[in-house]
ZAFIMI-656099 format. One record per residue (C-alpha): residue number from 1; x, y, z. Coordinates in steps of 0.5 Angstrom, whole numbers, plus 500, padded with zeros to 3 digits. Example, Ala and Ser with C-alpha at 12.3 -4.5 7.8 and 13.67 -1.06 7.14 Angstrom:
! residues 2
n,c1,c2,c3
1,525,491,516
2,527,498,514
END
This chain:
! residues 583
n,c1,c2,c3
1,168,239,580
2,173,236,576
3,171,230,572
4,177,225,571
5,180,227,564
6,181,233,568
7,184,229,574
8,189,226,569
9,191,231,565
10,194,234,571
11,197,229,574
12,201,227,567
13,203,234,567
14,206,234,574
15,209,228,574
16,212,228,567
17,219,230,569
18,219,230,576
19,216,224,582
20,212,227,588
21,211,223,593
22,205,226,598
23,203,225,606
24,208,220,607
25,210,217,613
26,215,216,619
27,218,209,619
28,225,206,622
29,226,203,615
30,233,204,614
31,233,203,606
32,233,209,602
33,230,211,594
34,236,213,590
35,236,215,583
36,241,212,578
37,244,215,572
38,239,213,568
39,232,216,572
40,231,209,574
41,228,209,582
42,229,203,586
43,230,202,593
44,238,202,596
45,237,198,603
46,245,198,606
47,247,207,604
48,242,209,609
49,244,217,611
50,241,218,619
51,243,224,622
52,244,225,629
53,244,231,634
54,242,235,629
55,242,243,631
56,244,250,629
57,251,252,627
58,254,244,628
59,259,242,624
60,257,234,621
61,262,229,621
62,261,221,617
63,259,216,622
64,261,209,619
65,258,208,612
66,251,211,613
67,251,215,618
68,252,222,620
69,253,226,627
70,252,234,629
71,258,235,633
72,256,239,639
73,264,241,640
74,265,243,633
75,261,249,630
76,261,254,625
77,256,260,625
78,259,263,618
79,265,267,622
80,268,263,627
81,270,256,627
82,270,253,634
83,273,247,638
84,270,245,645
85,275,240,648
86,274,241,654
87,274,233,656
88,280,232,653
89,287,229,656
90,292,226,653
91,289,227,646
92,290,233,641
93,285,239,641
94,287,241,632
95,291,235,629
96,295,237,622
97,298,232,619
98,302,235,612
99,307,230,610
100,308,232,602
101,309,240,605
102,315,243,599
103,312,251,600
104,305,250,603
105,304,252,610
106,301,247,615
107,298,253,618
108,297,259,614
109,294,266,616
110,293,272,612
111,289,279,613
112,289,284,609
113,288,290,615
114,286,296,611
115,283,300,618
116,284,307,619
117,282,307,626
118,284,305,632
119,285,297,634
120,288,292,639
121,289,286,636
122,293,278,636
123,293,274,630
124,294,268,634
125,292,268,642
126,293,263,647
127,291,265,653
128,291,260,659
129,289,260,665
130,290,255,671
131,286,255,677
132,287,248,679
133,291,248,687
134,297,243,686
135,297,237,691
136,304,235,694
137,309,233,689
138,305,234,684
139,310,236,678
140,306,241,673
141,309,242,666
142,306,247,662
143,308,250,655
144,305,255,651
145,308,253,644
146,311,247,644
147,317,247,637
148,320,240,635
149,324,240,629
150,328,234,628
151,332,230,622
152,333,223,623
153,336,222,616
154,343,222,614
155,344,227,609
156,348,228,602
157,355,231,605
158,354,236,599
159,346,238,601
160,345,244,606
161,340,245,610
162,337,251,614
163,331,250,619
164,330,256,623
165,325,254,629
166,321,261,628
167,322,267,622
168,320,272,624
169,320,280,620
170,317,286,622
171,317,291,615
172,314,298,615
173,314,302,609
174,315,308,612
175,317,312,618
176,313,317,618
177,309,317,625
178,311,313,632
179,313,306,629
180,316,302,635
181,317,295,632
182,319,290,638
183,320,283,636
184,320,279,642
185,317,281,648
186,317,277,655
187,313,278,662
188,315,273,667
189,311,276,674
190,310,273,681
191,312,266,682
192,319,265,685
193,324,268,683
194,329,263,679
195,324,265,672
196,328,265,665
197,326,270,659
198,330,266,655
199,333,259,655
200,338,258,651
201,340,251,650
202,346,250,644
203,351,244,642
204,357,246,644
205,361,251,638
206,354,253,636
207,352,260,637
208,347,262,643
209,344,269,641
210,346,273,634
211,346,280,632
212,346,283,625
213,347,289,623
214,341,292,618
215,347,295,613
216,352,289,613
217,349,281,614
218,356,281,615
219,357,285,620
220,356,282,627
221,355,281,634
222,355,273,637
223,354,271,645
224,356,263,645
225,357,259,651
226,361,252,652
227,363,247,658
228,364,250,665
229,359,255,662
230,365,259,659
231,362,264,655
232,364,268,650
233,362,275,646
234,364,276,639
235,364,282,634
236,366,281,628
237,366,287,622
238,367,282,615
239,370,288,612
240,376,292,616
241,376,292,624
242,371,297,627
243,366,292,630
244,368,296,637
245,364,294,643
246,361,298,648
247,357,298,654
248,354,306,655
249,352,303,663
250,347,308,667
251,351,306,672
252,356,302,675
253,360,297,671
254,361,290,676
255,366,285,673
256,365,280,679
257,370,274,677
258,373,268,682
259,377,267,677
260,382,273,673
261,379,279,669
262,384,280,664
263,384,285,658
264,388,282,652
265,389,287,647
266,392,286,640
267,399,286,641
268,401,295,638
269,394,296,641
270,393,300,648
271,387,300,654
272,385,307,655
273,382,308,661
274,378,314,662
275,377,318,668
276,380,315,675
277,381,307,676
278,379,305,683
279,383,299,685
280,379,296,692
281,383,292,695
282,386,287,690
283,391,288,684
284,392,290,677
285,397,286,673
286,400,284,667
287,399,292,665
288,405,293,658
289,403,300,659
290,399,305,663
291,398,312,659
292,394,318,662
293,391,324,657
294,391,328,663
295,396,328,671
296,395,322,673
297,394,321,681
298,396,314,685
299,392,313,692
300,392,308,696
301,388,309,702
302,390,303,704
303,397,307,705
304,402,302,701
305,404,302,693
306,408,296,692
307,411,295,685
308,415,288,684
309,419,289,678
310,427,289,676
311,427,295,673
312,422,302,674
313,425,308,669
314,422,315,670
315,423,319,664
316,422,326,661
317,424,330,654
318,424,337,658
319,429,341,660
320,430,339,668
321,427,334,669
322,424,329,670
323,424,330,677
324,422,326,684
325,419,329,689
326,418,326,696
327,413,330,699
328,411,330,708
329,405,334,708
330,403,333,715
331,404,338,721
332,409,336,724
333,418,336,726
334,419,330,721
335,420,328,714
336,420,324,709
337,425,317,707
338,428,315,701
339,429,308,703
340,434,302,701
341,432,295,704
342,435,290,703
343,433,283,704
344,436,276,703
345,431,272,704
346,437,269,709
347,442,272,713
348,446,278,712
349,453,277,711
350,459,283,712
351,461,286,705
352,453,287,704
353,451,292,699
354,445,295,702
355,444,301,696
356,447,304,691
357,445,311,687
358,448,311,680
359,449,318,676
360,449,315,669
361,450,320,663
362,454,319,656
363,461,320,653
364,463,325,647
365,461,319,643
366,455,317,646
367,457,311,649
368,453,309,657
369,457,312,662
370,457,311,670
371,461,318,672
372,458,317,680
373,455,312,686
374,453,313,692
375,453,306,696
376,452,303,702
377,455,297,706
378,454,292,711
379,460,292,714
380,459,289,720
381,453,285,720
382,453,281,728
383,447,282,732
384,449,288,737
385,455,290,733
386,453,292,726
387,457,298,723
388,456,300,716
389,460,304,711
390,458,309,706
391,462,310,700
392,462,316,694
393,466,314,687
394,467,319,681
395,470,317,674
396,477,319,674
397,480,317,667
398,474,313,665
399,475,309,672
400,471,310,677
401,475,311,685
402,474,312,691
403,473,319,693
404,470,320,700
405,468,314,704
406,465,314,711
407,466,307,716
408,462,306,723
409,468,302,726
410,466,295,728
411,472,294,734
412,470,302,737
413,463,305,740
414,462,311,738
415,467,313,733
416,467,315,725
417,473,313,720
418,472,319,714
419,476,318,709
420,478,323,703
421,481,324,697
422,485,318,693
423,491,319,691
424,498,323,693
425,496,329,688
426,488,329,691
427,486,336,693
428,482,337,699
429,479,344,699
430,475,347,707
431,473,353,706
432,473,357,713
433,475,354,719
434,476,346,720
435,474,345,727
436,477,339,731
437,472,337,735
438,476,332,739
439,481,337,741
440,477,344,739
441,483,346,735
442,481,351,729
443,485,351,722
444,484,356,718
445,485,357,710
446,493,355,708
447,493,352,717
448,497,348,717
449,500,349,711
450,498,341,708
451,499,339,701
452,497,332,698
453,503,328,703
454,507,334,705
455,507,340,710
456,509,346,709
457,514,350,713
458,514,358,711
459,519,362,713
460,515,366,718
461,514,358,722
462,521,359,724
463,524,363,731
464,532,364,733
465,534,360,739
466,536,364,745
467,544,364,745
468,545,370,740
469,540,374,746
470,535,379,744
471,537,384,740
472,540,378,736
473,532,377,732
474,532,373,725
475,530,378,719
476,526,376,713
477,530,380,707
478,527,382,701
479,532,384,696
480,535,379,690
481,539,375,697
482,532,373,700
483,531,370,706
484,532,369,714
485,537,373,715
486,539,370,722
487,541,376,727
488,548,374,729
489,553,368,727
490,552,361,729
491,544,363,731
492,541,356,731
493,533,357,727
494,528,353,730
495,521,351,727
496,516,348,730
497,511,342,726
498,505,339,728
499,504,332,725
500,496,331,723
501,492,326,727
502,492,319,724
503,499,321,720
504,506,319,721
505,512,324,719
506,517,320,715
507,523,325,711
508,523,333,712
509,528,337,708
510,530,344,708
511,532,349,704
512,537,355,703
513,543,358,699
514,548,353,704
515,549,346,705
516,547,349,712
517,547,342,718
518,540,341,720
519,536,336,725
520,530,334,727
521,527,332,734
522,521,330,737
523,518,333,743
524,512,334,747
525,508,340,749
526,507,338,756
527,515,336,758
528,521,339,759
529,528,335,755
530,535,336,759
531,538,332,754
532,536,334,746
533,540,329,743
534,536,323,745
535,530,326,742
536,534,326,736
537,530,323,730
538,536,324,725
539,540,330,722
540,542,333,715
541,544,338,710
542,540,343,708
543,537,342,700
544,537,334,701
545,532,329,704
546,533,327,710
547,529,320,712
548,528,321,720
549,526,315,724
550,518,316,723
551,514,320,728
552,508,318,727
553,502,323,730
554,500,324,738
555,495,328,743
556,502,331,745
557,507,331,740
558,510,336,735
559,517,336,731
560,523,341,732
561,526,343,726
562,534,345,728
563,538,349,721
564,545,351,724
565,548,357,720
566,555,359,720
567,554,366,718
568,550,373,718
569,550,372,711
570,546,365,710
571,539,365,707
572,535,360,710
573,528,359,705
574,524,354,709
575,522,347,709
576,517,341,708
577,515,333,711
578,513,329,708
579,507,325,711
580,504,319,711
581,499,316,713
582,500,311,720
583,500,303,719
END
């Protein structure tokens, strides 16, 4: 048993620097013992510290002045921090109110991950899940993160501000391996099928989405749209003109305008088309120009190419060419056409020009000449009696004349007008024979004997009358005096002259070594004439014109010319006609 020095010397060394206050009681006292600055103890009866909901993990908050709560909602086990807002409607779960930020973050989240194995992992997760039925016309509106950025204030006209809604950047140090990075990554499934990946909602004359190249800031890819929804893709190359845009489609390429499609190069470019162009049922328009690397092949299943323009050239450098082929492949007695159409819009008129083939070519000194046209007429243009020429010209002298014109003739069925040559001295050559059709004559080469406007008559053309007899026969010398060599004195020479159809006899002369008297008749193949005189068309001397009465050309008719001659001793060489045409 300890005596009581005992009992106090340990208790005076127990409590010299410290108060223990042994087996006390509870009480509902509120008043608290503090200890102030001076060691002093005394009792505070307003700061009373009471908490409530104590339990493990549980993050305390203040309540009033003296009070504290547990909250149950709100807990911290030394790794996770955990908000339980459960009951909350209208109210935020986690507020951050960071009005004084300059390079500070509201939210700032940094791990260091220095793992070599395997791992699947988010840095911040968000993951909803609805299982609440919608009651009719309920609206539900959800957003998983909601970004609002807005400038009340009226800023310096020199200040500059960027705000960028989310930076993100995504670094490697190196390559090796498989790397795929992926910036954005949406997954919109089920639902109805009006879902959105991105929403781009930019006031008009901003930019809706733009693309940097990693090598040049400056070079650039932009889509931006504006009112109507007019949208426009843009690439720009701030250092020369390559920024070229391409679309590489595993597939097919559909441009479904209402409107136009229209390819607009810069003036001196071109559109190159690579392959085959299809045109399905519409048109290709305002084309400059159409070039292929290869043979260009034009098909129109709908079996019409229609070309409205004033002007369509083909043009080559090779030799012989160009040429334009008019190819009918099908098994079968007809052909191809080459047609001339022509339309007025309104009625015909007589002296239309319904086509024409121009041969152009250039003069010794370069200079655009027209040597040729082939042109048809209108001649006639009343329903049910249309009649239509064609008309050949050739430059002659540097102008250009008619040489051969074919005339369907308006007043008359079934008859052809051909007109040939132009002018007097025109040559107009058959080879083998001129058949006339209407009549079934045949003419040789040099039958008959015409020359631009005159007849010939030979030698062998002329026959002796019958008053010197039959032994009395002309005779062609051949020596220095040549010549018919009439068979007795006084023997008439007669020859016989066909006029051609459509012509008139207008003058006849005759050629000998004498002034001989000579003169011209008009007789008929199908008649006798008792009285010759009064076919007489006029009488002369050999070796100058006789200007006879016309005779102009019949079905029947021919000319009967007379040379009187004196002597055995007359030479008599020949003789012509001359001829016109009648009217």
């Amino acid at each position: 048993m300890k005596w009581l020095g005992q009992y106090i010397q340990s208790f005076t060394a127990r409590f010299r620097n410290d108060v223990y206050l042994e087996s006390l009681s509870t009480t509902t006292e509120t008043s608290a013992l503090v200890v102030d600055s001076d060691g002093k103890i005394s009792k505070n009866v307003t700061s009373g510290v009471n908490l409530a909901n104590g339990a493990d993990n549980r993050v305390v908050t203040a309540v009033g002045t003296n009070g504290l709560n547990a909250e149950a909602n709100l807990t911290f086990n030394g790794s996770t921090l955990s908000i339980e807002a459960d009951s909350n409607t209208t109210t935020d779960a986690l507020f951050i109110d960071a009005n004084s930020l300059t390079t500070g973050s509201a939210i700032s989240v940094d791990v260091d991950d220095a793992l070599t194995t395997s791992s699947t992992k988010s840095l911040i997760e968000i993951d909803y899940d609805k299982s609440g039925v919608l009651g009719a016309s309920q609206l539900h509106i959800l957003e998983g993160i909601n970004i609002n950025l807005s400038d009340a204030a009226t800023n310096n006209a020199a200040a500059i501000q960027i705000v960028t809604g989310v930076n993100l950047t995504i670094d490697a140090a190196s390559n090796q391996g498989s790397i795929n990075h992926v910036g954005y990554s949406a997954s919109l499934t089920d639902g109805d099928p009006t879902g959105v990946g991105f929403l781009s909602n930019v006031e008009n004359g901003g930019v809706d989405f733009k693309a940097t190249s990693s090598a040049d800031t400056g070079d650039t890819f932009t889509m931006a749209t504006t009112a109507h929804g007019a949208t426009t893709l843009t690439t720009t190359d701030d250092d020369a003109e390559a920024a070229h845009f391409e679309i590489a489609a595993d597939g097919d390429i559909t441009l479904d305008a209402n409107g136009q499609i229209k390819l607009e190069p810069v003036a001196g470019n071109n559109i190159l088309l690579d392959g085959t162009v299809t045109v399905d049922g519409g048109a290709v328009g305002g084309l400059v120009s159409l070039t292929s690397s290869d043979d260009l092949a034009l098909v129109a299943t709908g079996n019409d190419v229609n070309v409205d323009t004033d002007f369509f050239r083909i043009s080559s450098a090779s030799t012989n060419h160009p040429r334009l082929y008019i190819s009918a492949t099908e098994d079968a007695t007809g052909s191809g056409m080459l047609v001339f159409e022509k339309d007025r819009g309104a009625a015909a008129a007589d002296g239309d020009r319904v086509g024409q083939i121009a041969f152009v070519g250039e003069d010794a000194s370069q200079n655009a000449e027209q040597y040729a046209t082939i042109s048809c007429f209108a001649t006639e243009t009343q329903h049910g009696d249309e009649a239509g020429s064609v008309v050949i010209n050739v430059v002659n002298d540097g102008t250009e004349r008619n040489g051969i014109t074919m005339t369907g003739d308006k007043g008359t069925a079934q008859e052809v007008d051909v007109q040939i040559a132009n002018g007097a001295g025109s040559v107009t050559t058959v080879a083998g024979t001129l058949e006339l059709t209407s009549t079934g004559a045949k003419f040789g080469a040099g039958i008959p004997n015409v020359f631009g406007s005159t007849i010939k008559v030979l030698p062998s053309d002329f026959m002796a009358n019958e008053e010197p007899g039959v032994t009395k026969t002309l005779q062609f010398v051949d020596n220095d005096a040549s010549g018919i060599k009439p068979g007795d004195n006084g023997t008439e020479l007669l020859a016989f002259v066909s006029i051609p159809e459509g012509m008139k006899a207008t003058h006849v002369d005759t050629y000998a070594d004498d002034n001989l008297d000579f003169e011209v008749y008009e007789l008929n193949i199908h008649e006798s004439v008792n009285d010759l005189s009064a076919a007489s068309k006029g009488s002369g001397n050999c070796n100058t014109t006789l200007n006879i009465t016309d005779v102009d050309a019949t079905a029947t008719n021919y000319l009967l010319i007379q040379v009187i001659t004196v002597a055995k001793a007359d030479r008599v060489w020949g003789a012509k006609v001359t001829i016109a045409a009648q009217g």
